[in-house]
N, CA, C and O atoms as a MOPAC input file, in Angstrom:
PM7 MOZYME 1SCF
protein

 N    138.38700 1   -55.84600 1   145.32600 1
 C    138.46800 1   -56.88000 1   146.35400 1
 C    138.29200 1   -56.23700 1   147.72000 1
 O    138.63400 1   -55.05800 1   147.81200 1
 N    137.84400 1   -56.80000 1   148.70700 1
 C    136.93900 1   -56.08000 1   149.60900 1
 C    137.80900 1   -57.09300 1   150.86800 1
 O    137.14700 1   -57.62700 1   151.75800 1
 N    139.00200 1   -57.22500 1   150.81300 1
 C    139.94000 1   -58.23200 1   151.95400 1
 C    140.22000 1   -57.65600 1   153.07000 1
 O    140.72600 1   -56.53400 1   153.10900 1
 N    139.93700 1   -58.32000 1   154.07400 1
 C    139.40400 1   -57.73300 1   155.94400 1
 C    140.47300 1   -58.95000 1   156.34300 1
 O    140.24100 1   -60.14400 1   156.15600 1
 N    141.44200 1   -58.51700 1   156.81100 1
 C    142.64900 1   -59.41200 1   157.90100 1
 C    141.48300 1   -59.92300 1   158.93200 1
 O    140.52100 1   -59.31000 1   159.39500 1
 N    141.86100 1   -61.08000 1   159.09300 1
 C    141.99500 1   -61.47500 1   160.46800 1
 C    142.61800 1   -62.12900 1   161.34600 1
 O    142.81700 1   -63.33400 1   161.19900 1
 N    143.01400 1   -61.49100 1   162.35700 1
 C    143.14000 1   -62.00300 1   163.43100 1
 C    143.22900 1   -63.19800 1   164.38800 1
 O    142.38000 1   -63.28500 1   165.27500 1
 N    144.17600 1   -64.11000 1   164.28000 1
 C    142.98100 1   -65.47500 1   165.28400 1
 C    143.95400 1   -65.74000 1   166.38800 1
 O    145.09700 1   -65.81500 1   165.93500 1
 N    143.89600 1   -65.89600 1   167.58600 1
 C    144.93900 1   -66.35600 1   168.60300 1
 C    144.59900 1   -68.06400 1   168.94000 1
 O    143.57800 1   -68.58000 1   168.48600 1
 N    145.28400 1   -68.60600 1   169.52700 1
 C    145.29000 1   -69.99300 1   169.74600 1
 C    143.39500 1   -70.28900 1   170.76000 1
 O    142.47900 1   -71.10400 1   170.65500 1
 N    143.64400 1   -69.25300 1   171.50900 1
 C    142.27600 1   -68.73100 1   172.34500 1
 C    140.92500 1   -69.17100 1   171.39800 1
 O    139.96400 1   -69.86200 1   171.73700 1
 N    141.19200 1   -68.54500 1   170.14200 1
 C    140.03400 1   -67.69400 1   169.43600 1
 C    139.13500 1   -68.85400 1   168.40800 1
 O    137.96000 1   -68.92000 1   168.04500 1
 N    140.37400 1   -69.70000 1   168.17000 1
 C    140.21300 1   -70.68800 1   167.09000 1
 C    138.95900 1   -71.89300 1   167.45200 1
 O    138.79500 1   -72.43600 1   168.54400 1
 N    138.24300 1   -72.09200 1   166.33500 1
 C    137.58100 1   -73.37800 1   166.44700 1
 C    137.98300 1   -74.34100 1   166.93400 1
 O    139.12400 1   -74.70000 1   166.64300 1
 N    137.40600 1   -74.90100 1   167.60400 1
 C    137.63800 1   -76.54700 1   167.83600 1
 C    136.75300 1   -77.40400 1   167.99000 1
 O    135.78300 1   -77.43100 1   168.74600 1
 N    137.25600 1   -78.36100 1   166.97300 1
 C    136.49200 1   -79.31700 1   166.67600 1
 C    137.12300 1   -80.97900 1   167.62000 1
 O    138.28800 1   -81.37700 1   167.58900 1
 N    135.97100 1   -81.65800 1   168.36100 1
 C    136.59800 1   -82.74100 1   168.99900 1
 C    136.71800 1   -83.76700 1   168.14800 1
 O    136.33600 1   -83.13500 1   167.16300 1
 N    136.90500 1   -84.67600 1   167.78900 1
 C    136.43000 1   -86.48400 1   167.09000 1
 C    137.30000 1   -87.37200 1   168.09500 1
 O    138.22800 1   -87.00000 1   168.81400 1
 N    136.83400 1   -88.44600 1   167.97200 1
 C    137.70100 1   -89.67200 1   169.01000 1
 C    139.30700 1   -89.75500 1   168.17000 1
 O    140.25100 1   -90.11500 1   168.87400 1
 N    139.46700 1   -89.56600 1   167.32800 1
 C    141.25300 1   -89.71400 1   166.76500 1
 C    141.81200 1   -88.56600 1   167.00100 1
 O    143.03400 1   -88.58200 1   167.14900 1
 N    141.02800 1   -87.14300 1   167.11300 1
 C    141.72900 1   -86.15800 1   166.41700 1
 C    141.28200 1   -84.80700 1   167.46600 1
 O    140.43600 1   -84.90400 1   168.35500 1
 N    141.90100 1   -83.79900 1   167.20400 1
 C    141.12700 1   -82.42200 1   167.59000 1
 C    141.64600 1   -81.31300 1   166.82400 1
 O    142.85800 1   -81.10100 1   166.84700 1
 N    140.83100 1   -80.54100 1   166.11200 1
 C    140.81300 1   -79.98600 1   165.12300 1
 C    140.89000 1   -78.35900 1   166.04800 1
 O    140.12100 1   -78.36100 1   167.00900 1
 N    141.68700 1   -77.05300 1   165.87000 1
 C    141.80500 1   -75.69300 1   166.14100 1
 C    141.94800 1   -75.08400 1   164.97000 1
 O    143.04900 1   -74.81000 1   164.49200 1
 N    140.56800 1   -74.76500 1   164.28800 1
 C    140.88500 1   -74.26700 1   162.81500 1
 C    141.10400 1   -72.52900 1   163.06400 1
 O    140.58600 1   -71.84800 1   163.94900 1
 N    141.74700 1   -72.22400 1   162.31900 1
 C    142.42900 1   -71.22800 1   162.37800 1
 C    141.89100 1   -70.08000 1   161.47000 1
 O    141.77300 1   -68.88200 1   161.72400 1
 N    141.54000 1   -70.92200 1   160.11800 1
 C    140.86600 1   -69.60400 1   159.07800 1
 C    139.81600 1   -71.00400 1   158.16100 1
 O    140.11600 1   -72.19400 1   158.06100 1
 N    139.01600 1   -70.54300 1   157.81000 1
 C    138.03200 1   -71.51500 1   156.73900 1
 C    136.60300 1   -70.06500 1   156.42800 1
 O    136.47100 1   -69.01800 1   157.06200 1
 N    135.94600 1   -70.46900 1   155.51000 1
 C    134.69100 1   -69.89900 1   155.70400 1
 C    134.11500 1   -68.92700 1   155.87900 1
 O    134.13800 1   -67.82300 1   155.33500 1
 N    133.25200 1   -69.59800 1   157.14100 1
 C    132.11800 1   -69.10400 1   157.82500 1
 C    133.15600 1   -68.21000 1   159.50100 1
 O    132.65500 1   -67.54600 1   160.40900 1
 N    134.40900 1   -68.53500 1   159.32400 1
 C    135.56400 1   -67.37000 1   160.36100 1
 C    136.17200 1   -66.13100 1   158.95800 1
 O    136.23100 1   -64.95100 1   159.30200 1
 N    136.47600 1   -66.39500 1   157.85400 1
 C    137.10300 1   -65.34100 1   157.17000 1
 C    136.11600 1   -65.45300 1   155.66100 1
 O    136.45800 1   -65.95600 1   154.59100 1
 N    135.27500 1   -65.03400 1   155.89000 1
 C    134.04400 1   -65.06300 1   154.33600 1
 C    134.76900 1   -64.73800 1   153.01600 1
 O    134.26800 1   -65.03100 1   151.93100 1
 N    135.90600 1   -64.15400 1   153.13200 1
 C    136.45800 1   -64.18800 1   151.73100 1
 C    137.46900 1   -65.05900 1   151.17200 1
 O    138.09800 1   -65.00200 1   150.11500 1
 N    137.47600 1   -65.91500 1   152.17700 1
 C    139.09000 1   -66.45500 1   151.93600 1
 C    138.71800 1   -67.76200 1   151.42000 1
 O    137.51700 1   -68.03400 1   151.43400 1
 N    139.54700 1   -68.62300 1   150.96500 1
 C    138.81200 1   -70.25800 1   150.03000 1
 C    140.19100 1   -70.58400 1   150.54600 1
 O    140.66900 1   -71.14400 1   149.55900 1
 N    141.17500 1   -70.58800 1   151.51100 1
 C    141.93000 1   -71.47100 1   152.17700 1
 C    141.05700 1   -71.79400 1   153.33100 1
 O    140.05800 1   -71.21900 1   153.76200 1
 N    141.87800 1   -73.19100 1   153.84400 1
 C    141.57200 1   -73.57500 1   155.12900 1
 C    143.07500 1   -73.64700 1   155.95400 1
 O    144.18300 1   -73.81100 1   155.44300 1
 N    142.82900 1   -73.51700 1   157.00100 1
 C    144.08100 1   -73.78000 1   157.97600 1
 C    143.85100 1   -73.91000 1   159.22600 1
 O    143.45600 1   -72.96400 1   159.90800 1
 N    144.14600 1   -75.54800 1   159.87900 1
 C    143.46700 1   -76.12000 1   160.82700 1
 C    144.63500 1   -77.06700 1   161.37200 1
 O    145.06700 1   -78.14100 1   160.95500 1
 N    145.07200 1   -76.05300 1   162.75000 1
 C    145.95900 1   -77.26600 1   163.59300 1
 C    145.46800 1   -78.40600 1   164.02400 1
 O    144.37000 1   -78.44200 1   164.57900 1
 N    146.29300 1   -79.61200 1   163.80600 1
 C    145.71500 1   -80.96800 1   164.62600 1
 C    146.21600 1   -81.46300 1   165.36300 1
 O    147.40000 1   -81.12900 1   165.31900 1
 N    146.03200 1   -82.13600 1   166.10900 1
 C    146.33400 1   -82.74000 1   167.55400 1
 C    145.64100 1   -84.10600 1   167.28100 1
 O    144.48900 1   -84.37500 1   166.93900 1
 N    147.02700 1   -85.09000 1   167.62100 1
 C    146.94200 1   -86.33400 1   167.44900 1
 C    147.06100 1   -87.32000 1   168.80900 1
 O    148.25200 1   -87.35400 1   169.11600 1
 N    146.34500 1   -88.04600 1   169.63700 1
 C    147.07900 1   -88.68300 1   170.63600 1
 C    147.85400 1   -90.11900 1   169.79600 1
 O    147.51400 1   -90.74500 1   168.79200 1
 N    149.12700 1   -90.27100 1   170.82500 1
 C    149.49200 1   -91.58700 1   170.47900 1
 C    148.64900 1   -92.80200 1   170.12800 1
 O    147.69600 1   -93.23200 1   170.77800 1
 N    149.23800 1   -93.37100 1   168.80300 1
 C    148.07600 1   -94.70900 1   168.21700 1
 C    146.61400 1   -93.97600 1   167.36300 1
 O    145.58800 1   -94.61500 1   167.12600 1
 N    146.79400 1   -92.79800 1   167.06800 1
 C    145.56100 1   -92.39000 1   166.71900 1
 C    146.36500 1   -92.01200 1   165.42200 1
 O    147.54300 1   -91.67900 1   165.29900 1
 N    145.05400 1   -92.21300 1   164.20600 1
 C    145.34800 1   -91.12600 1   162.98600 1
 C    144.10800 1   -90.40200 1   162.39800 1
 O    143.05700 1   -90.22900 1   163.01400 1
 N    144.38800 1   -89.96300 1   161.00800 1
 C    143.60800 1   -89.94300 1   159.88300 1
 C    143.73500 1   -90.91600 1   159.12700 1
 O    144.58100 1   -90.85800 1   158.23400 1
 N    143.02800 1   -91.91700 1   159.27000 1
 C    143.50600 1   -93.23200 1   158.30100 1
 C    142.88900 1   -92.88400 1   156.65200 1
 O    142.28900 1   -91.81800 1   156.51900 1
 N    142.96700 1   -93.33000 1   156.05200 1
 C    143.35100 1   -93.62500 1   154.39500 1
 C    142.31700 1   -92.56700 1   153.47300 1
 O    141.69100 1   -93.21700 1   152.63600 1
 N    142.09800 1   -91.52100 1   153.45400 1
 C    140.88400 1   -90.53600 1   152.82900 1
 C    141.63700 1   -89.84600 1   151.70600 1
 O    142.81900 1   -90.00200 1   151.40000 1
 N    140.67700 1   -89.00800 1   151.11800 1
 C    140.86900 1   -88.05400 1   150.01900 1
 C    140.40900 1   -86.66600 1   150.02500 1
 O    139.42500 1   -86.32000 1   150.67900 1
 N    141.08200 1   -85.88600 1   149.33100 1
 C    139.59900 1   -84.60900 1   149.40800 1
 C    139.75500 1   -84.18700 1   147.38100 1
 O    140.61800 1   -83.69200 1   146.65600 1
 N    138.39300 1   -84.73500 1   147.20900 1
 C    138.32800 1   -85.11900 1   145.65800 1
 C    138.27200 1   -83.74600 1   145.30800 1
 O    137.82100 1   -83.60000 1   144.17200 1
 N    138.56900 1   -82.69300 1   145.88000 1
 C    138.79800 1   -81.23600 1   145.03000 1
 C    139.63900 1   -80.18400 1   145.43900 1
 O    139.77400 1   -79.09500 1   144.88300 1
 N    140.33100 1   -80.69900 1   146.70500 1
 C    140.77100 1   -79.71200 1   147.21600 1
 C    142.85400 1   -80.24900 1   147.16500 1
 O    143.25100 1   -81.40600 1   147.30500 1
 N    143.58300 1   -79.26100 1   146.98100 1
 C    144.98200 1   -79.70800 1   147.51100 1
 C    145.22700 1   -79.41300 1   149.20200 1
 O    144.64000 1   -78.64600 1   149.96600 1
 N    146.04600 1   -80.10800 1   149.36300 1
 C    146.62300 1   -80.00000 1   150.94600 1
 C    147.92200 1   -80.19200 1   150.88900 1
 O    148.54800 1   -80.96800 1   150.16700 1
 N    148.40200 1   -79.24800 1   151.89700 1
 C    149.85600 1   -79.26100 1   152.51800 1
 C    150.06100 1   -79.81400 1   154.16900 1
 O    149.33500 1   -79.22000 1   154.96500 1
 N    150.58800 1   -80.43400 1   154.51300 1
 C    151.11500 1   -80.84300 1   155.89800 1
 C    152.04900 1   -80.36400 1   156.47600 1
 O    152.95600 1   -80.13000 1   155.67800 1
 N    152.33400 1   -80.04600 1   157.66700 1
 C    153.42000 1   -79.18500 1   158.55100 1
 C    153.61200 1   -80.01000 1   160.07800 1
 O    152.97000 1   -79.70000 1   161.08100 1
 N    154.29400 1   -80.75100 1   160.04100 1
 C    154.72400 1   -81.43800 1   161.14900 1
 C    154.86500 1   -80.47600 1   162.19400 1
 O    155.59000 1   -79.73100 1   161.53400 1
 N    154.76400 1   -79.90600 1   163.25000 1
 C    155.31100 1   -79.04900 1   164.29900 1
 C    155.66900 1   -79.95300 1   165.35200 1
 O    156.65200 1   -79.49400 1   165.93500 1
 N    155.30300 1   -81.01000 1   165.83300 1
 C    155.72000 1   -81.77300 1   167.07900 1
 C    155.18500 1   -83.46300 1   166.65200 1
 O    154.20000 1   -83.94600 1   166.09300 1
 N    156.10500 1   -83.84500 1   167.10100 1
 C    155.60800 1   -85.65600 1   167.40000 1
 C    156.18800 1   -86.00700 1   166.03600 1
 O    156.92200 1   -85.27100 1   165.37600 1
 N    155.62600 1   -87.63300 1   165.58300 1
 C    156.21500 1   -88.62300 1   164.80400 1
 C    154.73000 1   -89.09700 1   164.02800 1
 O    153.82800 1   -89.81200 1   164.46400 1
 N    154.85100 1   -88.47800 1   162.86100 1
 C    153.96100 1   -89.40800 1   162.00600 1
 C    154.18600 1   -90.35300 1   160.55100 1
 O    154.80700 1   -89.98100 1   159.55500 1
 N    153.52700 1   -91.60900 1   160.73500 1
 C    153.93500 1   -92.21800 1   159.75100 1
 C    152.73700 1   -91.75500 1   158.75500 1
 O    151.55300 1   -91.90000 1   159.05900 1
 N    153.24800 1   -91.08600 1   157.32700 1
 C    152.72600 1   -90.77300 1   156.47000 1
 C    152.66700 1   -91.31600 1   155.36300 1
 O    153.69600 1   -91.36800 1   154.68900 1
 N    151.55700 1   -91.82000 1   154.91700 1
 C    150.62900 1   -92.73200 1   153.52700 1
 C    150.91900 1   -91.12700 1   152.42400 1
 O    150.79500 1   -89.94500 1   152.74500 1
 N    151.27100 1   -91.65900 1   151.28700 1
 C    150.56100 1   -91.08900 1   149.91100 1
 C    150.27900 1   -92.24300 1   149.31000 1
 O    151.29600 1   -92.89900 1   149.08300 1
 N    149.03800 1   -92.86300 1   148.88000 1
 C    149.05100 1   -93.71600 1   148.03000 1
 C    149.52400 1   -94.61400 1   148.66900 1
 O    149.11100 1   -94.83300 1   149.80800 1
 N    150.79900 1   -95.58000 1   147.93500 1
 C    150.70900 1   -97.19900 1   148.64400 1
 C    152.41700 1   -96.33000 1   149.44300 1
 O    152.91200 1   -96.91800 1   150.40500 1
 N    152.93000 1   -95.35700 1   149.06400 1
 C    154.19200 1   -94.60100 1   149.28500 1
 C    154.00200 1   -94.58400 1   150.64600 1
 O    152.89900 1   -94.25100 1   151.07800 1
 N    155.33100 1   -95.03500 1   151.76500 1
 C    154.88700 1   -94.54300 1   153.21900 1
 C    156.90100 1   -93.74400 1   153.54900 1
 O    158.00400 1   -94.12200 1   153.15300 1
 N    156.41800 1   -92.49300 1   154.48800 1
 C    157.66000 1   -92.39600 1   154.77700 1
 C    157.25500 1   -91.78700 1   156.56200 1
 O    156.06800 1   -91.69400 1   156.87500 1
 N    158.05500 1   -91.52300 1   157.30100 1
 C    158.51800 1   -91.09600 1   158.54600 1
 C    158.75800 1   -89.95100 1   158.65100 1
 O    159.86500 1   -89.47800 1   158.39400 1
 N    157.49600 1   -89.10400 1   159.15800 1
 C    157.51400 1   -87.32100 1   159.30000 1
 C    157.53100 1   -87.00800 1   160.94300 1
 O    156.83700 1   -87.49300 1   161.83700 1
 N    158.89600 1   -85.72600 1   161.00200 1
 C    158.90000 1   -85.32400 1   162.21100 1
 C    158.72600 1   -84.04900 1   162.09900 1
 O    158.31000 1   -83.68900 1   160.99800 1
 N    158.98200 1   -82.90200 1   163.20600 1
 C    159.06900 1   -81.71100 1   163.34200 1
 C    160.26800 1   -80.55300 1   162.04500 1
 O    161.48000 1   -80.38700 1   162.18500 1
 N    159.58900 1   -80.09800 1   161.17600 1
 C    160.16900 1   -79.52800 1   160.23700 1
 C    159.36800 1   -80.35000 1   159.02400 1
 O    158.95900 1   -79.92500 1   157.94400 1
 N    159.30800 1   -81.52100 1   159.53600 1
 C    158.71600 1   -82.05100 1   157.59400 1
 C    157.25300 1   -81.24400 1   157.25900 1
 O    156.49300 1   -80.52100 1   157.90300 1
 N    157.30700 1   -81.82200 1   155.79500 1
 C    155.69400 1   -81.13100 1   155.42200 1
 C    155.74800 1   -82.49200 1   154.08900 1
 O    156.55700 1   -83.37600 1   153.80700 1
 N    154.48300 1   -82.06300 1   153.56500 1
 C    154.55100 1   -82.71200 1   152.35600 1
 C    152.55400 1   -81.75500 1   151.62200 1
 O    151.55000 1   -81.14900 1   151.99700 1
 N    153.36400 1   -82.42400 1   150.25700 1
 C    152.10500 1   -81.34200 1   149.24500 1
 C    151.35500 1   -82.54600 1   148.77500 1
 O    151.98400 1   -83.44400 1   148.21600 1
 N    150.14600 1   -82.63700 1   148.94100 1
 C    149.05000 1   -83.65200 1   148.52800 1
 C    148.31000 1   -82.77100 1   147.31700 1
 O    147.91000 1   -81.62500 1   147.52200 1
 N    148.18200 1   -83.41500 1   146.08700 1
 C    147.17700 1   -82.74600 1   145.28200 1
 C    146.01300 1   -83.64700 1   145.10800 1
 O    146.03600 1   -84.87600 1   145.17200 1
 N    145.07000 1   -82.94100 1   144.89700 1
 C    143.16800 1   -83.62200 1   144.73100 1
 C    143.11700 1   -84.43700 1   144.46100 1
 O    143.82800 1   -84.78300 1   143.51800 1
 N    142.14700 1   -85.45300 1   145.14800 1
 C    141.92800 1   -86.24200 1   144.87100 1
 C    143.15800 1   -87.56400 1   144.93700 1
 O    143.03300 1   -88.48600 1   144.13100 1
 N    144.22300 1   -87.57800 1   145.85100 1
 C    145.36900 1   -88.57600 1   146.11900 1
 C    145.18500 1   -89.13900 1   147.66200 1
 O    145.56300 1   -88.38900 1   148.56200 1
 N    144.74700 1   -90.13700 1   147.93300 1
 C    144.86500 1   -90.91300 1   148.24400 1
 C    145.94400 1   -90.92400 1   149.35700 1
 O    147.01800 1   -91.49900 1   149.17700 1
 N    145.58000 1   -90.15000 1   150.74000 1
 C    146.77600 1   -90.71900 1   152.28100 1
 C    145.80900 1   -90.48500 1   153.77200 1
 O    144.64600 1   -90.14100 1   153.97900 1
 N    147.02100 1   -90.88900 1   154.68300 1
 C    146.97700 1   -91.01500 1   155.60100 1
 C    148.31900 1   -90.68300 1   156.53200 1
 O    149.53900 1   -90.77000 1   156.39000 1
 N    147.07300 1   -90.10400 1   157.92000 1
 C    147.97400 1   -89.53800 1   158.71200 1
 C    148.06100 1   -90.61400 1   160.08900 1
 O    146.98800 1   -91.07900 1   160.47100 1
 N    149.21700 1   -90.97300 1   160.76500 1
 C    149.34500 1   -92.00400 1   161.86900 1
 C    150.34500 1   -91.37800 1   162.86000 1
 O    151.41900 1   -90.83500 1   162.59900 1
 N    149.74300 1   -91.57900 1   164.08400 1
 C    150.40600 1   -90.72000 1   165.14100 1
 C    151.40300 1   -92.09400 1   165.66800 1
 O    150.84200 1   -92.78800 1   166.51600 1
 N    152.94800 1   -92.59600 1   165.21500 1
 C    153.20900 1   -93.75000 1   165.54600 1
 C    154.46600 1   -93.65800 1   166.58500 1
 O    155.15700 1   -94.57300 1   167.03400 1
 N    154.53700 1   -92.16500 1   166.83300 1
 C    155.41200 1   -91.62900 1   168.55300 1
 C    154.44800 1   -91.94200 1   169.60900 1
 O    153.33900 1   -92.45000 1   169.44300 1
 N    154.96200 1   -91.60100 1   170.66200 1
 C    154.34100 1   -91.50500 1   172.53300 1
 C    154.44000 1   -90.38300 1   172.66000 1
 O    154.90700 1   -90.07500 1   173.75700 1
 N    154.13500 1   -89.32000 1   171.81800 1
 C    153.51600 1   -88.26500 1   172.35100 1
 C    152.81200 1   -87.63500 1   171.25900 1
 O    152.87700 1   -87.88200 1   170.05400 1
 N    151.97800 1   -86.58800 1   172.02700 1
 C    151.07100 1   -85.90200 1   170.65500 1
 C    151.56600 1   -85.41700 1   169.35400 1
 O    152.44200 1   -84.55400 1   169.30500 1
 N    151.22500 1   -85.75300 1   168.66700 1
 C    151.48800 1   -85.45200 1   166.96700 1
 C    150.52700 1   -84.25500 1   166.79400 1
 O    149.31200 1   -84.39400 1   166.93500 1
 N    151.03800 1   -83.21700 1   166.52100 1
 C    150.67000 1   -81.96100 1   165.96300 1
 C    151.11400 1   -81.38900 1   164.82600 1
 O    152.31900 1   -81.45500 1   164.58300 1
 N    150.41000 1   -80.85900 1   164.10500 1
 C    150.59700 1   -80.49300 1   162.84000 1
 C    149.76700 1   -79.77900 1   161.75700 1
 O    148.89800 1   -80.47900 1   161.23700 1
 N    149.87800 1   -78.53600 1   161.33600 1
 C    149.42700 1   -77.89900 1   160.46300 1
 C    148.53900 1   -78.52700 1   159.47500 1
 O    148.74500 1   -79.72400 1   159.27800 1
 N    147.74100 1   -78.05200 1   158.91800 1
 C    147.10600 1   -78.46000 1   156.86300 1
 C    146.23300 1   -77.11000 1   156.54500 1
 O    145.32800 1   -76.45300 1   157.05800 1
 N    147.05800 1   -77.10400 1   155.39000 1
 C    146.23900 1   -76.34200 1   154.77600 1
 C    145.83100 1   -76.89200 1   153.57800 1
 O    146.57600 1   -77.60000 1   152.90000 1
 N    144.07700 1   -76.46300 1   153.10500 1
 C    143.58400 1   -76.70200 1   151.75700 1
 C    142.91600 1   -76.19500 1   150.65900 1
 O    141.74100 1   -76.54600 1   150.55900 1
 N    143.03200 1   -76.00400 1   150.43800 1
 C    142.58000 1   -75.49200 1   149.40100 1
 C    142.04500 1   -75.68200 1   147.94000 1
 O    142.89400 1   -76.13800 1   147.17400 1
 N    140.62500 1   -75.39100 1   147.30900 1
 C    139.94400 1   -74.37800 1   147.82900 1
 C    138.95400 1   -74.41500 1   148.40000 1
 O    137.88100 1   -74.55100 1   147.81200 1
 N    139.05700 1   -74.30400 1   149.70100 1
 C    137.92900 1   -74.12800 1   150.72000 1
 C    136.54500 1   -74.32900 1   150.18100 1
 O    135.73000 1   -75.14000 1   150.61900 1
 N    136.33500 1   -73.32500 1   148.97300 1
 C    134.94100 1   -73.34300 1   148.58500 1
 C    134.62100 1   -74.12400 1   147.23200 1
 O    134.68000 1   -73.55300 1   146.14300 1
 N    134.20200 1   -75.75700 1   147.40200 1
 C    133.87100 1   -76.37200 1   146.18100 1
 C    132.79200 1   -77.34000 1   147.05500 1
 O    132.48900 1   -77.67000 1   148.20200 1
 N    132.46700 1   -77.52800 1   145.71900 1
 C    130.96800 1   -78.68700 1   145.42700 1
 C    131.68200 1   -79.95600 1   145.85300 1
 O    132.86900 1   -80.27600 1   145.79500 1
 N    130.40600 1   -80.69500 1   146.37800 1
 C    130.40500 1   -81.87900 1   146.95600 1
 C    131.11000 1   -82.30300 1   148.65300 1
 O    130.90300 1   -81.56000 1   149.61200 1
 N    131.78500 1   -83.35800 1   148.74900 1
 C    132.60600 1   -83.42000 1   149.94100 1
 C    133.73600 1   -83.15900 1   149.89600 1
 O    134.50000 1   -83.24300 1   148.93500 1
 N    134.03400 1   -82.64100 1   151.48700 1
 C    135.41900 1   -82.04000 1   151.55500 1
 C    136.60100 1   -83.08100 1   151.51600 1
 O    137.73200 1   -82.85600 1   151.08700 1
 N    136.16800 1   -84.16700 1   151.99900 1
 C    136.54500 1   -85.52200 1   152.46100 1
 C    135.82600 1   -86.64200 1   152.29500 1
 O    134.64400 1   -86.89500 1   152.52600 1
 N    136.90400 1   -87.41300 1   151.76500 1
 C    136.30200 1   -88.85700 1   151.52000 1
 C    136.77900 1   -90.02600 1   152.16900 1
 O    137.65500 1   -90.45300 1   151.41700 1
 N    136.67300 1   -90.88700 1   153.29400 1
 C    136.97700 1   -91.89700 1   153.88500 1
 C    137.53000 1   -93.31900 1   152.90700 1
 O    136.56700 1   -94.00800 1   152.57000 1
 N    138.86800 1   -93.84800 1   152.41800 1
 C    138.69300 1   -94.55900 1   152.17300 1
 C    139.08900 1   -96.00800 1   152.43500 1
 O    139.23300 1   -96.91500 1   151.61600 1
 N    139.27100 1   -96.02600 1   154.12400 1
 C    140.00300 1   -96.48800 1   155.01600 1
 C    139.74300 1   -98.12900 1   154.78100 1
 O    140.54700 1   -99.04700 1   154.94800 1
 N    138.22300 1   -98.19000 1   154.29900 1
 C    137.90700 1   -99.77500 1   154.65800 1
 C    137.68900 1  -100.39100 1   153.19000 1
 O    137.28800 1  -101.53300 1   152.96300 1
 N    138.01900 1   -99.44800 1   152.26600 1
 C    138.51000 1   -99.84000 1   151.12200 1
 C    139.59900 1  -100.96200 1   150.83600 1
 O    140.28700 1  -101.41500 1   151.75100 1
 N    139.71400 1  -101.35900 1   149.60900 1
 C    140.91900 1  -101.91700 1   148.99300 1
 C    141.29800 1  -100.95100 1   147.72200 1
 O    140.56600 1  -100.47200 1   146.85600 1
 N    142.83800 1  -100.83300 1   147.94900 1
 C    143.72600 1  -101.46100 1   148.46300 1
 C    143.75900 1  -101.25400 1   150.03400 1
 O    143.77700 1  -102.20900 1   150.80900 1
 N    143.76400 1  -100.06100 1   150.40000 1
 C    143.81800 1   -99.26600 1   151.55700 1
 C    143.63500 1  -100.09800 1   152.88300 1
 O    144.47600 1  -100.03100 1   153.77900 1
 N    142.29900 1  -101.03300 1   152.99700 1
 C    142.64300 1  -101.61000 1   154.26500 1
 C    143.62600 1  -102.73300 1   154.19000 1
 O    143.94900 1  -103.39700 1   155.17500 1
 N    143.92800 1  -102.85400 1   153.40200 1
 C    145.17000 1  -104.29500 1   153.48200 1
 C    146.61300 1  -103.75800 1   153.70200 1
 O    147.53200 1  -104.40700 1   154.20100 1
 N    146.68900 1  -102.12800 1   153.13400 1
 C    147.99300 1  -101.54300 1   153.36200 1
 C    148.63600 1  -101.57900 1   154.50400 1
 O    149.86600 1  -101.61200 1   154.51200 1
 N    147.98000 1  -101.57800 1   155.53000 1
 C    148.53800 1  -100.76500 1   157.08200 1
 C    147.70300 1  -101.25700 1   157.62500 1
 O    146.51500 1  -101.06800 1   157.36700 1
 N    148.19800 1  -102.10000 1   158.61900 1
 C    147.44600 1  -102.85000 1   159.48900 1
 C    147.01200 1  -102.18400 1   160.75300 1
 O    147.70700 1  -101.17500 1   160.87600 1
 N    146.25200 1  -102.28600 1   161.65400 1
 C    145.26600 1  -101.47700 1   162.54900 1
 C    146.93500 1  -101.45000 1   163.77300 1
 O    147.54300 1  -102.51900 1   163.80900 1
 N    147.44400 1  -100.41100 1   164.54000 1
 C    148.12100 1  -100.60500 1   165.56600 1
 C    149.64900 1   -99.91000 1   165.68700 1
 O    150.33200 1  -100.09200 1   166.69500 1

């Protein structure tokens, strides 16, 4: 095994913009070529989420560090603050909702980084999913 540390400071990290979200990935890829985790801080403004998706191969973990999110597994909803986490396995069905007044930040990691097809699947405007949680 041929494993090279790296390094990343808050400075150093990717970032990715979208209108809900902002992504500071930390390790994936095409930043650490050997590694098949991902680990990507997010930044949520108030009223914004990840509404209702999947990642049909990969598991994920969540790490609350700041703010209030209301968290989907499936039709399951509970109330995550600073200290919570929760373990998503492939292919299950949630959502992330920034439902404090201030930024929602928070860890994910997934894994494994390196598989076929999409990383993510939208299934927001679906049923059941859009009838679950109403827009607001």
């Amino acid at each position: 095994m041929n494993f090279k540390p790296g390094f990343v400071s808050f400075e150093e990290t990717v970032v990715e913009k979208f209108p809900d979200k902002t992504h500071f990935w930390h390790c994936r890829p095409d930043m650490m070529p050997e590694t098949n985790l991902l680990l990507v801080r997010c930044q949520m403004h108030p009223g914004e989420a990840h509404a209702f998706h999947h990642h049909p191969k990969m598991e994920e973990i969540l790490y609350v560090l700041s703010g209030t999110a209301e968290q989907w597994v499936e039709k399951e909803k509970r109330i995550m603050t600073a200290g919570h986490s929760l373990y998503v396995p492939a292919g299950v069905v949630h959502g992330t909702y920034n439902i404090g007044q201030d930024m929602l930040d928070f860890l994910a990691v997934l894994s494994p980084a390196k598989s076929e097809g999409p990383g993510t699947l939208d299934v927001s405007g679906e049923e059941p999913w859009k009838s679950l949680r109403k827009p607001g």
